[in-house]
Every structure is written in structure tokens, then in C-alpha cells.
N, CA, C and O atoms as a Tripos MOL2 file, in Angstrom:
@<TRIPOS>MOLECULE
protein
  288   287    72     0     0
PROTEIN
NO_CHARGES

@<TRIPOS>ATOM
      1 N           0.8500   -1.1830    0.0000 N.3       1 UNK1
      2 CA          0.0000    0.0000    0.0000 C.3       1 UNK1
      3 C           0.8890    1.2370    0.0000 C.2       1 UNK1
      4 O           1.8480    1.3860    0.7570 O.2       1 UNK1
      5 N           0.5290    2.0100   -0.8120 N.am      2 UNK2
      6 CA          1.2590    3.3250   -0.9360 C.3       2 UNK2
      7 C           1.0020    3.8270    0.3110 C.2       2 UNK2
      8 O          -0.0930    3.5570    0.8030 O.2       2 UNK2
      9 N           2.1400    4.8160    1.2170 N.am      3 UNK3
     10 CA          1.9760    5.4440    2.0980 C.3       3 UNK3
     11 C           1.7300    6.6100    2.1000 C.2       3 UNK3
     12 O           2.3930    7.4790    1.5350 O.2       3 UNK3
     13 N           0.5920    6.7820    2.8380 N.am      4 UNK4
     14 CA         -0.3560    8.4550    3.2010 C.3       4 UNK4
     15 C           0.1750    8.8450    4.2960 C.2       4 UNK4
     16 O           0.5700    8.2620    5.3050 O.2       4 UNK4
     17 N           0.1170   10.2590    3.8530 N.am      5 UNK5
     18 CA          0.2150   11.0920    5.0680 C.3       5 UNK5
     19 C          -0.8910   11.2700    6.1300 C.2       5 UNK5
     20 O          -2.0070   10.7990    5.9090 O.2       5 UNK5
     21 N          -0.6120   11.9610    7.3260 N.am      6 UNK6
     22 CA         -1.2700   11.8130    7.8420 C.3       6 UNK6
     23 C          -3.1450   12.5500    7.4380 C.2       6 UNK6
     24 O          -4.2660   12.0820    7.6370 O.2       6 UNK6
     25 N          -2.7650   13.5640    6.9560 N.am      7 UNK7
     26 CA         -3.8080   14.7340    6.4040 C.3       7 UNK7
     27 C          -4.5940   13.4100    5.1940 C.2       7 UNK7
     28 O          -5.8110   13.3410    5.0240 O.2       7 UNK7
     29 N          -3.7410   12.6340    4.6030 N.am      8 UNK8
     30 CA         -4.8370   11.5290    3.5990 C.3       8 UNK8
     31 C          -5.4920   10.9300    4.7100 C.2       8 UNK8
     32 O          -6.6970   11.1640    4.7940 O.2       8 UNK8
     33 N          -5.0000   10.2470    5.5360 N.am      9 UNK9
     34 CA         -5.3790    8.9520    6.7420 C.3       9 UNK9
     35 C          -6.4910    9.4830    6.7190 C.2       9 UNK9
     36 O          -7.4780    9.1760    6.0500 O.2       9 UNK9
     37 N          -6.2780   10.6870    7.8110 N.am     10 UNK10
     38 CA         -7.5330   11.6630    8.2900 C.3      10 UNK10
     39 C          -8.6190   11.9130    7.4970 C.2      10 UNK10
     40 O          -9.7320   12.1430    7.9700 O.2      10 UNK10
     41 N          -8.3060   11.8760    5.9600 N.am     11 UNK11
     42 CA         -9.6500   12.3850    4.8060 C.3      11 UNK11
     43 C         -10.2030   11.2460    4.8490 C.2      11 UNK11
     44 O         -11.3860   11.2080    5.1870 O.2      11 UNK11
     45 N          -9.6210   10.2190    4.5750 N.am     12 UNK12
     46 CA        -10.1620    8.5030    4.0000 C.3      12 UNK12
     47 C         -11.3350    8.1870    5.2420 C.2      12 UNK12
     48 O         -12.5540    8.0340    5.1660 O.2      12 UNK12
     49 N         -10.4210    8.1660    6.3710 N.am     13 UNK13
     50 CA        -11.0770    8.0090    7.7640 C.3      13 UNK13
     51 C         -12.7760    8.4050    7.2700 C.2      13 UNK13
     52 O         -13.7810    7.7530    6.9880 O.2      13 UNK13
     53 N         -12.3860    9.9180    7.3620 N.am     14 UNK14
     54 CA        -13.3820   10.9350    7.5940 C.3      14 UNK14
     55 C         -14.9690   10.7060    6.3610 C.2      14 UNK14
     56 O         -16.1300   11.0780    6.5320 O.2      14 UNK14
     57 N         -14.4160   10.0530    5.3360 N.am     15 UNK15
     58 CA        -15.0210    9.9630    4.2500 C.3      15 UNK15
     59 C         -15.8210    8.7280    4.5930 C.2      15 UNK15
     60 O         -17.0140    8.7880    4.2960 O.2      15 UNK15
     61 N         -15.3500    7.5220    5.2130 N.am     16 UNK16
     62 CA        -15.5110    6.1520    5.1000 C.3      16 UNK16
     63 C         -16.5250    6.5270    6.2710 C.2      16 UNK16
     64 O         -17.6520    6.1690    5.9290 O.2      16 UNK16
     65 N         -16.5270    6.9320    7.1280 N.am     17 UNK17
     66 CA        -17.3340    7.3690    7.9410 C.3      17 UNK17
     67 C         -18.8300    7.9290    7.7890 C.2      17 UNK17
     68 O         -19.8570    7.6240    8.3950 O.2      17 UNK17
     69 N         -18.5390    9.0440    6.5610 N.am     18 UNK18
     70 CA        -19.7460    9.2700    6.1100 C.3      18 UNK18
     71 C         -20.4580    8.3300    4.9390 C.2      18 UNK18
     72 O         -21.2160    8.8810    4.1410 O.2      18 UNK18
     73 N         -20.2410    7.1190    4.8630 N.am     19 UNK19
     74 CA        -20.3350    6.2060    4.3690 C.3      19 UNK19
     75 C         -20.4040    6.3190    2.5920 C.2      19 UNK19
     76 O         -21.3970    6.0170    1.9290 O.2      19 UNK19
     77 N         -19.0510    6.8430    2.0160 N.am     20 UNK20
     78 CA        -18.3770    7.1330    0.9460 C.3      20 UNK20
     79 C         -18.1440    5.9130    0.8790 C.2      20 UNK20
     80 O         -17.7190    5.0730    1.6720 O.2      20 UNK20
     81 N         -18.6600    5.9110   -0.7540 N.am     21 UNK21
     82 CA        -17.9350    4.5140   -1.6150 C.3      21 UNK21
     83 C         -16.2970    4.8330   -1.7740 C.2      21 UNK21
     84 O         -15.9040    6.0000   -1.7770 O.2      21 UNK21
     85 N         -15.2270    3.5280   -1.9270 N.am     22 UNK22
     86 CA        -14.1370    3.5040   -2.5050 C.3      22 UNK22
     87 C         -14.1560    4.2570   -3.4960 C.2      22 UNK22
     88 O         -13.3390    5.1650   -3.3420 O.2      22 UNK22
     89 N         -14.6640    4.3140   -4.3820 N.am     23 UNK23
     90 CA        -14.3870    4.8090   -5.8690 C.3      23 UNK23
     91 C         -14.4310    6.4970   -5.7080 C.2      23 UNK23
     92 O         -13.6610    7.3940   -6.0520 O.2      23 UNK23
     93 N         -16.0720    6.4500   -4.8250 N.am     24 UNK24
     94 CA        -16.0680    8.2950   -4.4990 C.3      24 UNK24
     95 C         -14.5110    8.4600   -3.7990 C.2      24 UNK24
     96 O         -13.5540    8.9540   -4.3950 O.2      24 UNK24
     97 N         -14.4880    8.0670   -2.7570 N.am     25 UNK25
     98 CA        -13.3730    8.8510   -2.1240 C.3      25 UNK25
     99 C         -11.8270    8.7980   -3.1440 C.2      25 UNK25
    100 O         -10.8490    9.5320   -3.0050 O.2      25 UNK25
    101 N         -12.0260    7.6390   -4.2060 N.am     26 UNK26
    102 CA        -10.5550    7.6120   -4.7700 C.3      26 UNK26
    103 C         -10.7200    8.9050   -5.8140 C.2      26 UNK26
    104 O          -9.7620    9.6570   -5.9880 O.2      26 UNK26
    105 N         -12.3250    9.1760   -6.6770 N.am     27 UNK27
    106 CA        -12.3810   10.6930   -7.3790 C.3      27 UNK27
    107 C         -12.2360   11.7600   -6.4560 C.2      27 UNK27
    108 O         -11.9280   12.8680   -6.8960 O.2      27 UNK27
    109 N         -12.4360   11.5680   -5.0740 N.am     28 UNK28
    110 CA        -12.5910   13.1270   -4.2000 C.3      28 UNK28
    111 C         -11.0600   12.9400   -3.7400 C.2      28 UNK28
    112 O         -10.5880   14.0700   -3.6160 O.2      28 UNK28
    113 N         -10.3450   12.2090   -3.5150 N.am     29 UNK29
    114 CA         -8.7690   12.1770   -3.2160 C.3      29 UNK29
    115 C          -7.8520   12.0030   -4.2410 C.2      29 UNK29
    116 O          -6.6520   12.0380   -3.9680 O.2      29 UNK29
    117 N          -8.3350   11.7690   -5.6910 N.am     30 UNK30
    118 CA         -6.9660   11.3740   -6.4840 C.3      30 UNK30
    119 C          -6.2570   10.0540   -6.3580 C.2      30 UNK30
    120 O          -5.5340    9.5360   -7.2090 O.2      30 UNK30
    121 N          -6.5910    9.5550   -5.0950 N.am     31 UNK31
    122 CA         -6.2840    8.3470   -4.7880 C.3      31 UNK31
    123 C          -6.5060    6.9320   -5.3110 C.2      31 UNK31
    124 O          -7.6450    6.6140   -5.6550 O.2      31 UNK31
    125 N          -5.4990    6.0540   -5.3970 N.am     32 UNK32
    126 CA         -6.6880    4.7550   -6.4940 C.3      32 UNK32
    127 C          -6.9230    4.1200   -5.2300 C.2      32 UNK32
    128 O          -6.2920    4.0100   -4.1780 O.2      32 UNK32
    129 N          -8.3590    3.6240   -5.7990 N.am     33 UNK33
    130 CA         -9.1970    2.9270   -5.1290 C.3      33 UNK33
    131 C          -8.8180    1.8690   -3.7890 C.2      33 UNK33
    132 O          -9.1260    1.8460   -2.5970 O.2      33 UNK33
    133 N          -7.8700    0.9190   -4.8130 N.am     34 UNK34
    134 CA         -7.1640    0.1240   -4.1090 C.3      34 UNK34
    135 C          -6.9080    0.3220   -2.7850 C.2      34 UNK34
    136 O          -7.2320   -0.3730   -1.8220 O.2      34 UNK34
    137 N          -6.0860    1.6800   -2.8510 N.am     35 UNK35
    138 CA         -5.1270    1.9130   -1.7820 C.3      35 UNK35
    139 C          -6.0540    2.1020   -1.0740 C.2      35 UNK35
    140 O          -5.9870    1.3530   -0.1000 O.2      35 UNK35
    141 N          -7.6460    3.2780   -1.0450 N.am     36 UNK36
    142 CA         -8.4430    3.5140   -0.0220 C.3      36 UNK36
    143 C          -9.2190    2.0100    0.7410 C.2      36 UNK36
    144 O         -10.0100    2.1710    1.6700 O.2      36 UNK36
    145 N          -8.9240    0.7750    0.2920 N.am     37 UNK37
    146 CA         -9.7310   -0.0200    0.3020 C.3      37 UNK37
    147 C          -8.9490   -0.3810    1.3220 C.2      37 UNK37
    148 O          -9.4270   -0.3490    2.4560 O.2      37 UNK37
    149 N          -7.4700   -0.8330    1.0930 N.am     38 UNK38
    150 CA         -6.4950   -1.1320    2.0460 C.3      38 UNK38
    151 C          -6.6980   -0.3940    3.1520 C.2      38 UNK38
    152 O          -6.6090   -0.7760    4.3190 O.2      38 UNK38
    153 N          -6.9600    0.6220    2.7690 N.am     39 UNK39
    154 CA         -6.6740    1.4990    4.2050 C.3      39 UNK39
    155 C          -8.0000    1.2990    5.0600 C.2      39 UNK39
    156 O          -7.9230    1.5720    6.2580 O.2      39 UNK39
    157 N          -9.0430    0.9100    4.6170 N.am     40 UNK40
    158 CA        -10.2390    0.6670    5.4530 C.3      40 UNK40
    159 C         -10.0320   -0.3340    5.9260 C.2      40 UNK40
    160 O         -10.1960   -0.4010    7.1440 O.2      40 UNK40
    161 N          -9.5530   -1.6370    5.1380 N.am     41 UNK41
    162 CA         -9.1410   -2.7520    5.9950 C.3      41 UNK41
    163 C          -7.9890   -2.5880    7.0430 C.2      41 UNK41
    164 O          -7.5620   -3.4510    7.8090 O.2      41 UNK41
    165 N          -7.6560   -1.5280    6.9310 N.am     42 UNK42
    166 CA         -6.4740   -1.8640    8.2750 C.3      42 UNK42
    167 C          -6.5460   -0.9880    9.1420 C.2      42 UNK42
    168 O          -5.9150   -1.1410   10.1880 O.2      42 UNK42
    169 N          -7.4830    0.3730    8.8910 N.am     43 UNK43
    170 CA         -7.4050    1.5900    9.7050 C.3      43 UNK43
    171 C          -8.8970    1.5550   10.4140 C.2      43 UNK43
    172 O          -8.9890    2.1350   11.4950 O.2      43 UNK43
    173 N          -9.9510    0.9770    9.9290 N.am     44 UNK44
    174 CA        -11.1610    0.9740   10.3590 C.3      44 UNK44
    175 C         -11.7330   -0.2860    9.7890 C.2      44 UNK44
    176 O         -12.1910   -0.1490    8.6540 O.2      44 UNK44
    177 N         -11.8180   -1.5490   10.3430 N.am     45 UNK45
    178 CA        -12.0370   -2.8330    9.9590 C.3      45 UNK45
    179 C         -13.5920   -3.1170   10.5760 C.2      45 UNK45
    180 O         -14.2720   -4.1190   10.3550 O.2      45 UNK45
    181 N         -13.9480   -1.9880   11.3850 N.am     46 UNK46
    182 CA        -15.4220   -1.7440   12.2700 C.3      46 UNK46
    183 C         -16.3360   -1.7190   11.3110 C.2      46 UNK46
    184 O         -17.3980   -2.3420   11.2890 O.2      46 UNK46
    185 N         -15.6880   -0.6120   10.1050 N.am     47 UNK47
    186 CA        -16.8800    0.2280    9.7470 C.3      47 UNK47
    187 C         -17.6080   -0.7410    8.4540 C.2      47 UNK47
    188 O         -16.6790   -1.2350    7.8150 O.2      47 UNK47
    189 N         -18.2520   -0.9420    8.1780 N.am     48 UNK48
    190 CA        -19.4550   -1.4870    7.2790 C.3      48 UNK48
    191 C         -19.2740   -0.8530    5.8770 C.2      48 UNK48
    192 O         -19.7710    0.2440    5.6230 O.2      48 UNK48
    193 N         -18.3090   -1.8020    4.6530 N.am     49 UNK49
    194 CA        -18.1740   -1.8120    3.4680 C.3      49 UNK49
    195 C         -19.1500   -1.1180    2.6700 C.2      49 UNK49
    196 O         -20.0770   -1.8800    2.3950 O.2      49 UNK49
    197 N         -19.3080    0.1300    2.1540 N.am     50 UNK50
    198 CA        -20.6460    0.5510    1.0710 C.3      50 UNK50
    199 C         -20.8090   -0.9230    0.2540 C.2      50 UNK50
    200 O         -19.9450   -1.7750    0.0470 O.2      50 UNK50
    201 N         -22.0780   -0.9090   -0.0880 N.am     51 UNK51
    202 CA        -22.7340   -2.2190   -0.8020 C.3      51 UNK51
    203 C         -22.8290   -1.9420   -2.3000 C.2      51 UNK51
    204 O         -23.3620   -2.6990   -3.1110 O.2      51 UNK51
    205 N         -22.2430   -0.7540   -2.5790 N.am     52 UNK52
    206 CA        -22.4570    0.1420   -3.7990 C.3      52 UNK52
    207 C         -23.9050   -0.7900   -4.8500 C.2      52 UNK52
    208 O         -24.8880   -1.2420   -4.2610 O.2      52 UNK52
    209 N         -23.7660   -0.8940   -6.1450 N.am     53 UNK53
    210 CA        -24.8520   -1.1620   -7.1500 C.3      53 UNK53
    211 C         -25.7260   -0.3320   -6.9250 C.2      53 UNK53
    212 O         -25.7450    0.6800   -6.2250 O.2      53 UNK53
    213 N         -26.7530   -1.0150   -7.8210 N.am     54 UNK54
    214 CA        -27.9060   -0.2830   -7.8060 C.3      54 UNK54
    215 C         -29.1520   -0.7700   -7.1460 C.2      54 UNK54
    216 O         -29.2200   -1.9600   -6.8350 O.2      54 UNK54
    217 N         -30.3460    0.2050   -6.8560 N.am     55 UNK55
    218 CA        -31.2180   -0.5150   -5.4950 C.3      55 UNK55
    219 C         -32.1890   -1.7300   -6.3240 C.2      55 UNK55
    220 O         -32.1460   -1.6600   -7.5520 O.2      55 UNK55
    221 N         -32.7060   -2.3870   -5.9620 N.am     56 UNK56
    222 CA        -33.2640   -3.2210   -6.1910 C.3      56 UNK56
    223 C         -34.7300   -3.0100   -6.9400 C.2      56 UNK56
    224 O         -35.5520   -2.2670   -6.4050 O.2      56 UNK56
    225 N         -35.0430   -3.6810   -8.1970 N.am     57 UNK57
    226 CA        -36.3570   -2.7980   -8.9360 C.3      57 UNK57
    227 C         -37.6220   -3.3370   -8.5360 C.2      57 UNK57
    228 O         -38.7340   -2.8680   -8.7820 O.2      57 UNK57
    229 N         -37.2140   -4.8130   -7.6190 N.am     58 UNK58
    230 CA        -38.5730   -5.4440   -7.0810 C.3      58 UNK58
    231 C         -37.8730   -5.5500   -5.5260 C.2      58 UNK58
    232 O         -36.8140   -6.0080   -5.0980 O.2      58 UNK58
    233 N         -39.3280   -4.7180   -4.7820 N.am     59 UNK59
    234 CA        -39.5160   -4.4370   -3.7000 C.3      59 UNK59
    235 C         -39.8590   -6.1620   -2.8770 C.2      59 UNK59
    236 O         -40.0600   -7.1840   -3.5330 O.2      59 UNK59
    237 N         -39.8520   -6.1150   -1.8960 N.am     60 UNK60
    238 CA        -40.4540   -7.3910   -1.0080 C.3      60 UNK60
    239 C         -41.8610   -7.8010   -1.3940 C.2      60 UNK60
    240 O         -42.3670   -8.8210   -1.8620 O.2      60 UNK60
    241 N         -42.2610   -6.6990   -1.0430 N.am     61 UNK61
    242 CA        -43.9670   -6.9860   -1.4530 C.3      61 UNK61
    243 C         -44.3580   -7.5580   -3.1130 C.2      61 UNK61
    244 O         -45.1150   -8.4600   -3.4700 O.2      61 UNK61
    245 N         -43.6090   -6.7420   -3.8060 N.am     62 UNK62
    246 CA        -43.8390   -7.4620   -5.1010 C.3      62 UNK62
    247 C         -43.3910   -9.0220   -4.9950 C.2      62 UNK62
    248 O         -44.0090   -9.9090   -5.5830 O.2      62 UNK62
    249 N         -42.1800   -9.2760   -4.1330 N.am     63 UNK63
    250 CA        -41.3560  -10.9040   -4.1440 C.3      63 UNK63
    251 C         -42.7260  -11.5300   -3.8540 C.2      63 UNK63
    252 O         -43.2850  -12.3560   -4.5750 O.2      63 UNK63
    253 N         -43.2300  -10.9870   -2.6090 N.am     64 UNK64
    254 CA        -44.2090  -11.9160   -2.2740 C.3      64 UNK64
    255 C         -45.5140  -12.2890   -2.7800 C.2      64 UNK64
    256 O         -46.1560  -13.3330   -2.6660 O.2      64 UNK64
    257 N         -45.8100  -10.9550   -3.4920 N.am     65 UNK65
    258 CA        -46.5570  -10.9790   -4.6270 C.3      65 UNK65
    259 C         -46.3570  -12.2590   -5.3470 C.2      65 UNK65
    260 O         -46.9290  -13.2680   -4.9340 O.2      65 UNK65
    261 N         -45.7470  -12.2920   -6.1790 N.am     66 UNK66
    262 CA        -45.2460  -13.2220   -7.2230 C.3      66 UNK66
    263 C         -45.2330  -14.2410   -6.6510 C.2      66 UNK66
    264 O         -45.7130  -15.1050   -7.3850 O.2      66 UNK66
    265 N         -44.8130  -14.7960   -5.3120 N.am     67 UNK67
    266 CA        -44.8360  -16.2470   -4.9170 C.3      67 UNK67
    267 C         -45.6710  -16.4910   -4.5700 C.2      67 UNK67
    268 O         -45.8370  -17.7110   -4.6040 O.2      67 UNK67
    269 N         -46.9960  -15.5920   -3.9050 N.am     68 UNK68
    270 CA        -48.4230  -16.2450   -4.0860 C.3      68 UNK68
    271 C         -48.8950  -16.4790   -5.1870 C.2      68 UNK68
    272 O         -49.4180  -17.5930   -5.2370 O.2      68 UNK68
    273 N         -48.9600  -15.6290   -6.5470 N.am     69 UNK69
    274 CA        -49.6000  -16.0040   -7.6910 C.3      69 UNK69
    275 C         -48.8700  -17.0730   -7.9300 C.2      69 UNK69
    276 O         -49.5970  -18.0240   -8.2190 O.2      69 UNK69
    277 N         -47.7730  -17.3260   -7.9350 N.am     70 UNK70
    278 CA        -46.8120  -19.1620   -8.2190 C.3      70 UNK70
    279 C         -47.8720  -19.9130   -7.3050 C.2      70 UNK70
    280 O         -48.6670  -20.6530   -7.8850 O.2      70 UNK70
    281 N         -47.9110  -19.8510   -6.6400 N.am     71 UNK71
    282 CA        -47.7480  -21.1270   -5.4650 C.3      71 UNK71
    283 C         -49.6330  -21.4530   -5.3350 C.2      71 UNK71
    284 O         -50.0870  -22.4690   -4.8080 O.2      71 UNK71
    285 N         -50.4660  -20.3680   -5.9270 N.am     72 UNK72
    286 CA        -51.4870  -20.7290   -6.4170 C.3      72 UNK72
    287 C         -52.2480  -21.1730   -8.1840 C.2      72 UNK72
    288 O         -53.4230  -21.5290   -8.2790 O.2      72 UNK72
@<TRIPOS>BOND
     1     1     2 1
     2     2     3 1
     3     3     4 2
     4     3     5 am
     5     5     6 1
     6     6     7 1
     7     7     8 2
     8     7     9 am
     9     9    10 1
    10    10    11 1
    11    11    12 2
    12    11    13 am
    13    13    14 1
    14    14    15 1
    15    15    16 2
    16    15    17 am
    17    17    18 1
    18    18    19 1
    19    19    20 2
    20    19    21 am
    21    21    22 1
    22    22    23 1
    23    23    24 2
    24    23    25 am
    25    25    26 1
    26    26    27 1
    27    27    28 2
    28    27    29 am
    29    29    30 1
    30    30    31 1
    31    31    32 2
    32    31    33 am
    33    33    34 1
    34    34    35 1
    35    35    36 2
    36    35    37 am
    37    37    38 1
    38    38    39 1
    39    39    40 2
    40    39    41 am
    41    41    42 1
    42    42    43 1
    43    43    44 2
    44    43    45 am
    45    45    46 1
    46    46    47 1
    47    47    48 2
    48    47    49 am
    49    49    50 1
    50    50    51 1
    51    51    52 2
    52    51    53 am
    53    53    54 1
    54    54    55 1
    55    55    56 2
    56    55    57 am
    57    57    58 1
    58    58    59 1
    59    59    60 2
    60    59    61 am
    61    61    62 1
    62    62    63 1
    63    63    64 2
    64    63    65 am
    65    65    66 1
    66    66    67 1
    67    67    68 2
    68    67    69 am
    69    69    70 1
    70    70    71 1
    71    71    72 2
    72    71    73 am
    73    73    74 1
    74    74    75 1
    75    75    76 2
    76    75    77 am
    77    77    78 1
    78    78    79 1
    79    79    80 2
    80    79    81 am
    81    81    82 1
    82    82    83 1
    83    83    84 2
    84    83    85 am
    85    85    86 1
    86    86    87 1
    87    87    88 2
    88    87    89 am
    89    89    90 1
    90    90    91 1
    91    91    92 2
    92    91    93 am
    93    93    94 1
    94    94    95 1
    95    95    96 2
    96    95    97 am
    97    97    98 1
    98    98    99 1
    99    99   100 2
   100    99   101 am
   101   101   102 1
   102   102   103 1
   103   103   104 2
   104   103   105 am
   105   105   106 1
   106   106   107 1
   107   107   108 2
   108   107   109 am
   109   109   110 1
   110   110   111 1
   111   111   112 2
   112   111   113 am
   113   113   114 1
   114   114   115 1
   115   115   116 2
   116   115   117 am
   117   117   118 1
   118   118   119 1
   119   119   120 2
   120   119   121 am
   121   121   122 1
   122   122   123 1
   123   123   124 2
   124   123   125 am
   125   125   126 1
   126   126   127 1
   127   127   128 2
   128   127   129 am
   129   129   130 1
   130   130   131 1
   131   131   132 2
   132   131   133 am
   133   133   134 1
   134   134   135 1
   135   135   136 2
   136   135   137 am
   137   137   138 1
   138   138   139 1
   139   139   140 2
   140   139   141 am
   141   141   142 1
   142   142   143 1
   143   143   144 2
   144   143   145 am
   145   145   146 1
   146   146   147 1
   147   147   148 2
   148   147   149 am
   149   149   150 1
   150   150   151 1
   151   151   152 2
   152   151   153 am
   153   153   154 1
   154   154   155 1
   155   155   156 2
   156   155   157 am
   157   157   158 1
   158   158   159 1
   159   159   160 2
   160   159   161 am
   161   161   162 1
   162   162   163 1
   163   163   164 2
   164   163   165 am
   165   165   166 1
   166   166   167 1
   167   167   168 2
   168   167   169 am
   169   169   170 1
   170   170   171 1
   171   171   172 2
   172   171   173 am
   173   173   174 1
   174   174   175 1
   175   175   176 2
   176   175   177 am
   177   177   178 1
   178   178   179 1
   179   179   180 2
   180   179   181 am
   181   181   182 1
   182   182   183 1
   183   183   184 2
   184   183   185 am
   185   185   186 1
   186   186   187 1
   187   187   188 2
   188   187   189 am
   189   189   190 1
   190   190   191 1
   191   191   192 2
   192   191   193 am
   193   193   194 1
   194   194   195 1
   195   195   196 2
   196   195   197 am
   197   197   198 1
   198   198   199 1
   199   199   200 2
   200   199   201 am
   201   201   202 1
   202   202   203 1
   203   203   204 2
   204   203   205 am
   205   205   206 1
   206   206   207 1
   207   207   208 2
   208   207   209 am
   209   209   210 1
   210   210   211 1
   211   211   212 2
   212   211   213 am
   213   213   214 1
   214   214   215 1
   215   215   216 2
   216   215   217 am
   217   217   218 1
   218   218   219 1
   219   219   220 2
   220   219   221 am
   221   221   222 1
   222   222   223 1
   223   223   224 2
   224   223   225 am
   225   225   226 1
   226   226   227 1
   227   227   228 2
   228   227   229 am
   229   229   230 1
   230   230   231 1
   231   231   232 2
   232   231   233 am
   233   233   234 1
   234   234   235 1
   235   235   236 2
   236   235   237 am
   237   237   238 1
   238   238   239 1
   239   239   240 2
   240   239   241 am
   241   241   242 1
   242   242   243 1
   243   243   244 2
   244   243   245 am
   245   245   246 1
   246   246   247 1
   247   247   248 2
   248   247   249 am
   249   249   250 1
   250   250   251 1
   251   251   252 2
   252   251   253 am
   253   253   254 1
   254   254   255 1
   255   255   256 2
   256   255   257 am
   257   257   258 1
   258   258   259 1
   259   259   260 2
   260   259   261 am
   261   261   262 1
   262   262   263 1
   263   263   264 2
   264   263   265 am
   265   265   266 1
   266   266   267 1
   267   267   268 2
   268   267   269 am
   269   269   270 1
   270   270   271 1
   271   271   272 2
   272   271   273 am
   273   273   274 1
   274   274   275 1
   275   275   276 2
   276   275   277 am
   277   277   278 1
   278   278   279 1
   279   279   280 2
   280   279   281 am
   281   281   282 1
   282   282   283 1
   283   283   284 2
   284   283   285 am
   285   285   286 1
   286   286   287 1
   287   287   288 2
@<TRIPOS>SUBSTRUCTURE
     1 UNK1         2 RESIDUE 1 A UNK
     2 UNK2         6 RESIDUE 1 A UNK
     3 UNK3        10 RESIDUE 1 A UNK
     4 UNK4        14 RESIDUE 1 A UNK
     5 UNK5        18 RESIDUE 1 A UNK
     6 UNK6        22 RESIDUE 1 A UNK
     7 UNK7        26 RESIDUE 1 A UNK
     8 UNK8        30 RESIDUE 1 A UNK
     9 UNK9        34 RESIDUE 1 A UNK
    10 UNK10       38 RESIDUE 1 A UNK
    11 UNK11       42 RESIDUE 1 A UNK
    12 UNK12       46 RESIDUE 1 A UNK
    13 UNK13       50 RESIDUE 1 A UNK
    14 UNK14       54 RESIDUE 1 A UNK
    15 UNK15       58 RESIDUE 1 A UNK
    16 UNK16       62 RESIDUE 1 A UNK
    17 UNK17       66 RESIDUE 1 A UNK
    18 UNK18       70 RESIDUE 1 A UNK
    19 UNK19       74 RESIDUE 1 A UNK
    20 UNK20       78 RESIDUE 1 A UNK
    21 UNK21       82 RESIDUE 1 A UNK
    22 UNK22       86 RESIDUE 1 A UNK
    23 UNK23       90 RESIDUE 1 A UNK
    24 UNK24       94 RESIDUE 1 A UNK
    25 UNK25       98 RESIDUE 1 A UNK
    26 UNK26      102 RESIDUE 1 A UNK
    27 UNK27      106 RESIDUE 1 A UNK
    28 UNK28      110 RESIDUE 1 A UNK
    29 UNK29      114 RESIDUE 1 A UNK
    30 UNK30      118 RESIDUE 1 A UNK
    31 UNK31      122 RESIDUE 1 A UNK
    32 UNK32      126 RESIDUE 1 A UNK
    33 UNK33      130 RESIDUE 1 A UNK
    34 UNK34      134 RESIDUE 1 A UNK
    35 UNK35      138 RESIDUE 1 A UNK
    36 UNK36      142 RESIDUE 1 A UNK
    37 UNK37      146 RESIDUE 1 A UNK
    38 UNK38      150 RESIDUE 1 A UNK
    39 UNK39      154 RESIDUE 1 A UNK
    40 UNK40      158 RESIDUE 1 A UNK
    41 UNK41      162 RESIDUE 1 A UNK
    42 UNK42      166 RESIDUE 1 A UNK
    43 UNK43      170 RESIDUE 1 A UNK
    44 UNK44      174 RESIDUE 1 A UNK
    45 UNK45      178 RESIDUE 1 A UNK
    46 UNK46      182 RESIDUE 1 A UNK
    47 UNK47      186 RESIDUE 1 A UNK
    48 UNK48      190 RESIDUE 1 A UNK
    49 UNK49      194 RESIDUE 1 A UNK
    50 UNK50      198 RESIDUE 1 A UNK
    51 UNK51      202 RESIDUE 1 A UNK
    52 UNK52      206 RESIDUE 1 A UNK
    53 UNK53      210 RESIDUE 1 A UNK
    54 UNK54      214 RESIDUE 1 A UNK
    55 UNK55      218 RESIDUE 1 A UNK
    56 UNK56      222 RESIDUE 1 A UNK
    57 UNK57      226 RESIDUE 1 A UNK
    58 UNK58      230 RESIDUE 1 A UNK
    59 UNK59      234 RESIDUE 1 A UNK
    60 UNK60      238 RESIDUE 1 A UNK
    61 UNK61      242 RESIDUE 1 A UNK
    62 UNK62      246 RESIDUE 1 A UNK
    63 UNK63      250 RESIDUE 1 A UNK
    64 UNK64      254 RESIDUE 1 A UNK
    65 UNK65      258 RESIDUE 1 A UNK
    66 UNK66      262 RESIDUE 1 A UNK
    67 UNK67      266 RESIDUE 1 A UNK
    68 UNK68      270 RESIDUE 1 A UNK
    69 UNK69      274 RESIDUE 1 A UNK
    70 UNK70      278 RESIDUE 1 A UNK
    71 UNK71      282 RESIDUE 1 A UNK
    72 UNK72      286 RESIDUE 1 A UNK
């Protein structure tokens, strides 16, 4: 892992916190991705990975929808 200064540590931190994707924080830092990824795994291993994609186009209710009309 490329080494950051302390003023990067502190941004990545600060970013991952506000629950910034890798990719955002590597366009808002210049930084590649990689390295911010590393640094979450070793500087904050607490915090909860963004799930990035996209949201889902069938809701629950529709799932369940659909498996009653199946299942009748």
C-alpha cells in the first residue's frame, strides 16, 4: 500500500465514515481505489463496506406478490 500522510489517513477516515464509496473517495482524493480499500481494511475494519450497485427494482412486497400467484 502506498503510504499516506497523515492529512490523507484523516480524509479517508473521515469519508468512510460518512459512508463514501471507494471509488467516491478515490475521485474526491486522487487516490486509487485500491489503496483507499487497504486502508479501510487496516485503519477501520469496524466500519461497514458501502454495498455500492444499484437498489433493487422489485420491492419485497412485489417478491411476495409473485410467490403467491406461483404457489397458487
Amino acid at each position: 500500500m502506498k503510504s499516506l500522510s497523515v492529512a490523507q489517513t484523516n480524509q479517508i477516515i473521515t469519508l468512510l465514515e460518512q459512508q463514501q464509496s471507494t471509488c467516491q473517495i478515490s475521485a474526491y482524493t486522487g487516490l486509487n481505489h485500491s489503496t483507499i480499500s487497504q486502508a479501510h481494511s487496516k485503519l477501520c475494519p469496524d466500519l461497514q463496506m458501502s454495498s455500492g450497485g444499484c437498489p433493487s427494482l422489485v420491492t419485497s412486497t412485489d417478491m411476495c406478490h409473485a410467490i403467491q400467484l406461483t404457489l397458487h
